[in-house]
N, C-alpha and C positions, 0 to 999 in steps of 0.2 A: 234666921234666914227665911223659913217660910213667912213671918211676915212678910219683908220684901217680897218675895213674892206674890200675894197676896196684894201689895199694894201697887204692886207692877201690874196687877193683873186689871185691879178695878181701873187702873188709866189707862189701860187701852181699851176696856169697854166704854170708857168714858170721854177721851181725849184722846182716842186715833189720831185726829186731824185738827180737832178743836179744844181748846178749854178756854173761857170767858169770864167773865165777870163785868156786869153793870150794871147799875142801881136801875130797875126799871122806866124809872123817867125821865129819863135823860137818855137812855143806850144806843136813840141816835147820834148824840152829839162826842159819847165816847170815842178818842181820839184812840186809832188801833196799832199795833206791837204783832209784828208776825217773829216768832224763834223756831229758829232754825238748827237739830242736832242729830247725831247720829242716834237712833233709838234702834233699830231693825227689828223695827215688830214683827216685819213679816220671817228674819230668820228665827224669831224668839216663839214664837206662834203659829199653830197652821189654821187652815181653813174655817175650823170648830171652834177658833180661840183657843184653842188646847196649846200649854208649856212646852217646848220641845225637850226639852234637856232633865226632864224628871227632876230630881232634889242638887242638882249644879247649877252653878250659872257662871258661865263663860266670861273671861273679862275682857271680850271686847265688847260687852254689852255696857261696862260700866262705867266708862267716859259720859254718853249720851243720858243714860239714865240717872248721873250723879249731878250733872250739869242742870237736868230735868227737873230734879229734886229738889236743888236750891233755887232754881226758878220758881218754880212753883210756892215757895214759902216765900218768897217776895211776895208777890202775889196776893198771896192770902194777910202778908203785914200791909199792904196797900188799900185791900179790901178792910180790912178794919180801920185805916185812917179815913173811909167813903173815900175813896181817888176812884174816879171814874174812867176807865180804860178796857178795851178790847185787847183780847190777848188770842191770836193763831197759833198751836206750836205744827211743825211739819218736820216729819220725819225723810232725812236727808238722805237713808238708806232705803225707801220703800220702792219695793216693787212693780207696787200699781200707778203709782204719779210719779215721775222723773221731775227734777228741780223747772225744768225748761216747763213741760206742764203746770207747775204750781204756778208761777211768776204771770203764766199765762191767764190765769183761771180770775171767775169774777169776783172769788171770795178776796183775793191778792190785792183789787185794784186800790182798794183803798188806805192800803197802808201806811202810815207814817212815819215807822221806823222797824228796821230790821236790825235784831239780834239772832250773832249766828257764833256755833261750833261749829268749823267747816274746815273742808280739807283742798287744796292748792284749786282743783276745779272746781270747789263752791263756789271759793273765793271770789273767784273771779265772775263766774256768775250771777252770784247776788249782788257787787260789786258794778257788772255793768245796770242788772235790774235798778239800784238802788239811784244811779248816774242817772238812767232813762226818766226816772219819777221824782229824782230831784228830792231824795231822802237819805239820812242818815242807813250808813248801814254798818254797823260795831262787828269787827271781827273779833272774836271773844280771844282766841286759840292760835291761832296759825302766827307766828312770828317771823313775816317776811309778807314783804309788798309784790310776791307774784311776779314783779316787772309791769306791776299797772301804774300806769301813770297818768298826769291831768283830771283824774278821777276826786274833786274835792267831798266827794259823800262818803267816800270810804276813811270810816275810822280802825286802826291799828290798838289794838288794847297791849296787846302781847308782846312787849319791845322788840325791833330788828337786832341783829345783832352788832347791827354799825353802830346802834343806840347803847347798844352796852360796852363795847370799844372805848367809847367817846366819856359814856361816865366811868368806868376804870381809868383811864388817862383825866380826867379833872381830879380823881380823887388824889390820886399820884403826884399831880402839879401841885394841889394845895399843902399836901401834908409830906411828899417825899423828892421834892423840887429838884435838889442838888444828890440825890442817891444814886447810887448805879443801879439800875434793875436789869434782872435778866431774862428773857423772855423765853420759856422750854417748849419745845413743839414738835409735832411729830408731822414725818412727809403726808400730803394728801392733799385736795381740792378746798376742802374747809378750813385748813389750817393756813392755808396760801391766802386764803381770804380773808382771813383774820388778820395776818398779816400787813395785808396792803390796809386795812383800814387802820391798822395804826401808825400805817405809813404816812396815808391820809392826813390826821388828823394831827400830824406831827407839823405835817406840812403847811398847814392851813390855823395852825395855833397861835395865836394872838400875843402868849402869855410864854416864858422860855422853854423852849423843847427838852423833853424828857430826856436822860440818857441810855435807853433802851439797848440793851447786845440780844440778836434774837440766835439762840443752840437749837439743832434739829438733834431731838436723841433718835435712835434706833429704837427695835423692839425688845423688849428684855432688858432694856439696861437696869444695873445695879448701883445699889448707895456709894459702891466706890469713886464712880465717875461721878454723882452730881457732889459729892466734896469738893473736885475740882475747881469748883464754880460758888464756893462758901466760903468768908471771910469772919473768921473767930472775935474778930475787934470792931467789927457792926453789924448791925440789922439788917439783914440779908431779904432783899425784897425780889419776889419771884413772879410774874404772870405764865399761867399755864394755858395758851393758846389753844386749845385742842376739845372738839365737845363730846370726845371718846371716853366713857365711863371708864375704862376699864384702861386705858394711859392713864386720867384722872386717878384714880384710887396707886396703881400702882406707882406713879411717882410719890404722892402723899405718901404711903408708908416708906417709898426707900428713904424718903428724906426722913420720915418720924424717928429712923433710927440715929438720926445725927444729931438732934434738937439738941443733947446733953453738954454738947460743945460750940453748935453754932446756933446765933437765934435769928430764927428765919419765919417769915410771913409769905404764905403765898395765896395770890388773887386767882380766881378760877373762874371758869365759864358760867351760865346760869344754867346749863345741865344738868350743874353740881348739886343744885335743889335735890334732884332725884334720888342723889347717895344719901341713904339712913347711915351705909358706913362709917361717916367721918364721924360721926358722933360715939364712936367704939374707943374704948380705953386705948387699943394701940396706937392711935393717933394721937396722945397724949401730949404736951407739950409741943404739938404745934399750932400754929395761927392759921384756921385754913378762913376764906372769907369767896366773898361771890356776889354778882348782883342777881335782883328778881323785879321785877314789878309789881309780885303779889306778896302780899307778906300779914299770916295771920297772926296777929296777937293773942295769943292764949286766956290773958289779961283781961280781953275785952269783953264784957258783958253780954252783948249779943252770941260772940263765939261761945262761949259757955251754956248759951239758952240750946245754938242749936245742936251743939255736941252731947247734951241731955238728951235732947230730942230725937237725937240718932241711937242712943243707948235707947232708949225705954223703947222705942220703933223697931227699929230695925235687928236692936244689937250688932249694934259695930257702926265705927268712929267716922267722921263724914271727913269726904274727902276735900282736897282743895278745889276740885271743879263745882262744890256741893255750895261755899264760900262763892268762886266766881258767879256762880250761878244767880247767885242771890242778888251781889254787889250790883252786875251789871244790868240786872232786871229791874232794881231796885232805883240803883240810880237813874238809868238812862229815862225810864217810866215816868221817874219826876220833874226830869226837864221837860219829857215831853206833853208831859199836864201843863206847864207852866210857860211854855213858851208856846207850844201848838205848830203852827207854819213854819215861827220861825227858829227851830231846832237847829235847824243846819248852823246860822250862828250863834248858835247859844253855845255850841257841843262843848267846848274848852271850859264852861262854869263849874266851878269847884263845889256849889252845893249839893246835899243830899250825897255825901261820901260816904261808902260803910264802913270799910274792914282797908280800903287803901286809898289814899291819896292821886290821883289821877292829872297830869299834866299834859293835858292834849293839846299837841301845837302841829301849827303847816310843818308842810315837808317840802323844801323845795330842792329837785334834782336839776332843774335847770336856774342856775343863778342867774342868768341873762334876763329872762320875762319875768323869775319873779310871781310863778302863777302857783299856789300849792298844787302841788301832783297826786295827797291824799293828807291824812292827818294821824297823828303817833301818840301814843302815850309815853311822854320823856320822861316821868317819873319813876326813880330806879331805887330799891331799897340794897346798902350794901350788908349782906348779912355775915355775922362773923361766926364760925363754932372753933372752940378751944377748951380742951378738957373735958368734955362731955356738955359743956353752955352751950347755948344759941342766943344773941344779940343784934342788933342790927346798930351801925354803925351814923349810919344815916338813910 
C-alpha cells in the first residue's frame, strides 16, 4: 500500500491537470484526448501536498484513481508503439476549477475527443461541451442517457438498461422460444421499469413473443413460496427483475435450496457483476447467469501482464475500472490517430479492441425523423457462474 501511495503522490506532483506525451517533432500536429475522472486531489491532499488520511486510503478515492491507472498504462503501450497524441487528465472533483471552467479554458479548446468517468451532471455537461465542438465524447461509467437527446457525439460505453432487457429477451427467443418463464420482482420505481421494457420489447418483436408471467414477491419471502412457481418435469427458467443486491442474493439462495428436485436457471440484472457471492459453495447447483458489457478474460495475455504489474506495484489485484481504463484509452486513442476530424464517424469501428468487443450503434428515440439522439455500446457478454465456474455464454 505505501507504494500506491507513493505513486499517487508522484501524479499529483506531476499530473494535477496535465500528463502528455509527444514525440517532440511533431507535438504540434499531436491530435489531443482530454479524461475526465473523479481523483479528489484536493480531498486527498492539502495545501503542502501533504496525504490527508495517514497510512488509509478511503474508497472513494479508488474508482477515479483505478480508472486513472489503467489509463495511464495505455498510454505508456501507445507511447511505445510512437503514436503521437496529446493526453489532458482533469480532475472532476477539484476545487479550484469546476467542470464549466475547464470546458471554458484555452488548454480545452482544442480537443478531439473526450473520455470521461462522470457522474449524471458531468454527463451532461461534457455531453453538451462535446455537441458544442462537434467531438466524440465516450462515457466510460454512467449507464443511462440522462434524458439527452439529438446529442450524436455522445457515446454510451456502459449499456442502458433497456439494452440489457432487450438482449435477455433475444437470448430467451433464441434458445427458450416456447418455455414458460417467470419473471420475480419486487415493488419499486426501478422494477416498474424494467418491466415496461420488457413490455416494450414484447410489443415491438419481430420474432414470437416470449411467454413471460411477471410475480411481485414481498420482503422476506421464503423457498416455500417460490416452489410454487417450480415444475419438477422441466427447466424452470427465471428472470429476476430487480437491481437490489440483497433481493438478488436472497432469492438465489431460497431457490439453491430446491435445486435437488427442481432444475432451474435464472437470468439476473448486470448488478449481479457486483456479487462475489454467487460464486460460494451454497449456491451450488444452480444456473445463476447475467449480462455485462465488460467481461475480462483471465486467459488473456495482456490481462495477466497487468495483473503482475499490480502485484509487484502495488500489491493488490487491479480492478475492473483498471482494465476499463485502459480498453477505452487504448482504443478510442487509436481511432483517433487514424481517423483525425473524422472520428465522429469512424466511432462504431471495431479495430484496436482490447479486453472487449464493443458494438456502437445510433439510438433512435424518435422513429419518426430517424435522427440518432446519441450512440450505445449494444454489445452484451451473457455471463454464467455454476458451481463455483464463471463462463460466458456469449
Amino acid at each position: 500500500m505505501k507504494k500506491l501511495f507513493q505513486n499517487f503522490f508522484f501524479f499529483v506532483l506531476s499530473a494535477t491537470s496535465f500528463f502528455a506525451y509527444a514525440q517532440n517533432d511533431s507535438a504540434n500536429q499531436a491530435h489531443r484526448i482530454a479524461i475526465f475522472a473523479p481523483l479528489y486531489l484536493d480531498s486527498a491532499f492539502d495545501a503542502t501536498i501533504n496525504y490527508r488520511f495517514d497510512k488509509t486510503f478511503p474508497k472513494f478515492l479508488n474508482p477515479g484513481l483505478e480508472f486513472y491507472e489503467g489509463a495511464q498504462l495505455a498510454i505508456d503501450s501507445l507511447q511505445k508503439e510512437g503514436v503521437t497524441l496529446d493526453f489532458t487528465l482533469y480532475d472532476t472533483k477539484s476545487s479550484v476549477k469546476t467542470i464549466s471552467q475547464i470546458l471554458q479554458s484555452s488548454d480545452f479548446q482544442n480537443t478531439e475527443l473526450i473520455i470521461g468517468h462522470v457522474s449524471p451532471l458531468e454527463l451532461r455537461q461534457l455531453a453538451n461541451a462535446a455537441l458544442r465542438k462537434n467531438i466524440p465524447f465516450i462515457n466510460v461509467n454512467f449507464p443511462n442517457d440522462g434524458n439527452i437527446t439529438n446529442n450524436q457525439s455522445l457515446v454510451i460505453l456502459n449499456s442502458t438498461l433497456k439494452t440489457h432487457c432487450e438482449a435477455i429477451y433475444k437470448f430467451l427467443q433464441k434458445n427458450y422460444a416456447t418455455s414458460p418463464i417467470t419473471v420475480f420482482r419486487k415493488k419499486g420505481a426501478t422494477e416498474d421499469k424494467l418491466k415496461n421494457y420488457f413490455i416494450d420489447i414484447e410489443k415491438n418483436t419481430s420474432s414470437v413473443p416470449l411467454r413471460l408471467k411477471y410475480i411481485t414477491l414481498e420482503d422476506n419471502f421464503a423457498s416455500k413460496l417460490l416452489s410454487h412457481y417450480l415444475d419438477s418435469n422441466i427447466q424452470n427458467i427465471f428472470i429476476v427483475a430487480s437491481l437490489d443486491e440483497a433481493f438478488a442474493k436472497n432469492f438465489c439462495f431460497q431457490l439453491s435450496s430446491l435445486t435437488k428436485t427442481y432444475q432451474t436457471k435464472v437470468i439476473g440484472m448486470p448488478t449481479w457483476d457486483n456479487i462475489s457471492d454467487f460464486s460460494q459453495p451454497l449456491y451450488n447447483g444452480l444456473e445463476i447467469m447475467y449480462t455485462t458489457p465488460f467481461f475480462i478474460n483471465p486467459n488473456d495475455s495482456l490481462v495477466a501482464h497487468i495483473q503482475q504489474y499490480f502485484k509487484t506495484t502495488f500489491y493488490m489485484r487491479p480492478s475492473d475500472l483498471v482494465f476499463r481504463g485502459y480498453e477505452t484509452t487504448y482504443h478510442f486513442a487509436k481511432l483517433l490517430q487514424e481517423y483525425g476530424s473524422n472520428l465522429s464517424s469512424s466511432i462504431g469501428e471495431k479495430k484496436y479492441e482490447v479486453f472487449d468487443a464493443f458494438d456502437i450503434e445510433p439510438v433512435f428515440l424518435n422513429k419518426q425523423n430517424m435522427v440518432p439522439d446519441y450512440f450505445e455500446n449494444k454489445k452484451l457478454y451473457l455471463i454464467k457462474k455454476a458451481d463455483g465456474n464463471i463462463s460466458t455464454v456469449y
